[in-house]
C-alpha positions as CSV (number, residue, x, y, z in Angstrom):
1,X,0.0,0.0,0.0
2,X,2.8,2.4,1.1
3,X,5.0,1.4,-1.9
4,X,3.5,3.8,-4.8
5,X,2.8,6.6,-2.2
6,X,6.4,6.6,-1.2
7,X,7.3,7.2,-4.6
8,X,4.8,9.1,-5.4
9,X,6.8,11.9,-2.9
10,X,10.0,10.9,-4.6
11,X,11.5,8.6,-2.3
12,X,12.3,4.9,-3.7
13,X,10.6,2.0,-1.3
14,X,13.0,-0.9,-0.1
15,X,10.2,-3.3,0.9
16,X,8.5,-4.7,4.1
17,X,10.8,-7.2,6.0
18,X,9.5,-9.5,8.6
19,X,10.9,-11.9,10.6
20,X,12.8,-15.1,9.9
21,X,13.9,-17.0,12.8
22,X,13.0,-14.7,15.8
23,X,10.2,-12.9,17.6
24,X,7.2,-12.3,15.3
25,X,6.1,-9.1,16.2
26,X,8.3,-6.7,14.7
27,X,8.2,-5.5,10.5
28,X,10.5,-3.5,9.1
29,X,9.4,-1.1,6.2
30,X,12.9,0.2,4.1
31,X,12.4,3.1,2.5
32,X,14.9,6.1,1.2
33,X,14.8,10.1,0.3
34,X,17.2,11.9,-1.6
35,X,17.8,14.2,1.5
36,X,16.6,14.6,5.0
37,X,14.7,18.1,3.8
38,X,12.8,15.3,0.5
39,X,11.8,13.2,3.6
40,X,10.3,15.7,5.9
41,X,8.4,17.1,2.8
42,X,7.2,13.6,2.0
43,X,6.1,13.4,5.9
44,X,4.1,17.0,5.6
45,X,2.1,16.3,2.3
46,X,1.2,12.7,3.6
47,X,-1.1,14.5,6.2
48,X,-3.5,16.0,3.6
49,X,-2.5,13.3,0.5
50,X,-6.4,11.5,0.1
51,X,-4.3,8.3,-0.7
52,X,-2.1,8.8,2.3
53,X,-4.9,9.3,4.4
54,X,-7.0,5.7,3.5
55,X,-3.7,4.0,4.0
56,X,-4.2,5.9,7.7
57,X,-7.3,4.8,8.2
58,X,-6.4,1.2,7.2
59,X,-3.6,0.6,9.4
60,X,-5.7,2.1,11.8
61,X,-8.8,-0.2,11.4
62,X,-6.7,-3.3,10.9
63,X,-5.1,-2.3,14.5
64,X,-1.5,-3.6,12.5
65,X,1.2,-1.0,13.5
66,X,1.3,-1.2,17.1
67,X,4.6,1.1,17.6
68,X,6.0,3.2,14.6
69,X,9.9,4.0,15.4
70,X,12.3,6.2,12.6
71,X,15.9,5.3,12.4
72,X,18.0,7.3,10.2
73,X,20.4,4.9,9.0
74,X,23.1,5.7,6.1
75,X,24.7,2.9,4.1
76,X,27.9,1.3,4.3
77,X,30.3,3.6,2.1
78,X,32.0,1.3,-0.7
79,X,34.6,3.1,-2.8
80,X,31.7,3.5,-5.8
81,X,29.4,4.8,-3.0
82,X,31.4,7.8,-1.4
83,X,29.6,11.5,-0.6
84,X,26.2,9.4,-1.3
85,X,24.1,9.1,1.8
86,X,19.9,7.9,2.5
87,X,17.8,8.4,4.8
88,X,15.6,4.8,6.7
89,X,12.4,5.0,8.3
90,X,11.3,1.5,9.9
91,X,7.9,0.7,11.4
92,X,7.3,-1.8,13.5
93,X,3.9,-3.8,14.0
């Protein structure tokens, strides 16, 4: 659900990651911004989006995200990768 709207903001969406062989109660949602300024833009026009707001209400209906936590997290720098940084956000269910 969150994949198009992410991207729809400019931001490219990692995918949803949820456990393998440990406790089940935690998802992880990847996603990344050009900069930290793309990301809080994406975070203000998701409050009025009509799309953003009926994928609100849905989490919020279907009682799934029980804890929503931001990391900002950059990349491991590889010698192709240098100056190049993006922002994380992770939610957790």
């Amino acid at each position: 659900m969150w994949i198009p709207l992410v991207e729809k903001f400019g931001g490219t969406h990692h995918g949803y990651y949820l456990p393998h062989e440990s406790p089940n109660d935690l998802a992880v949602c990847l996603f990344s911004f050009p900069s930290l300024v793309d990301y809080e833009v994406y975070r203000i026009k998701s409050l009025t989006d009509s799309e953003c707001q009926k994928a609100y209400k849905f989490a919020e209906d279907a009682d799934c995200i029980k804890r929503y936590d931001r990391h900002f997290l950059r990349p491991l720098e590889m010698p192709s990768q240098v100056g190049q940084a993006a922002i994380f956000a992770q939610e957790d269910s």
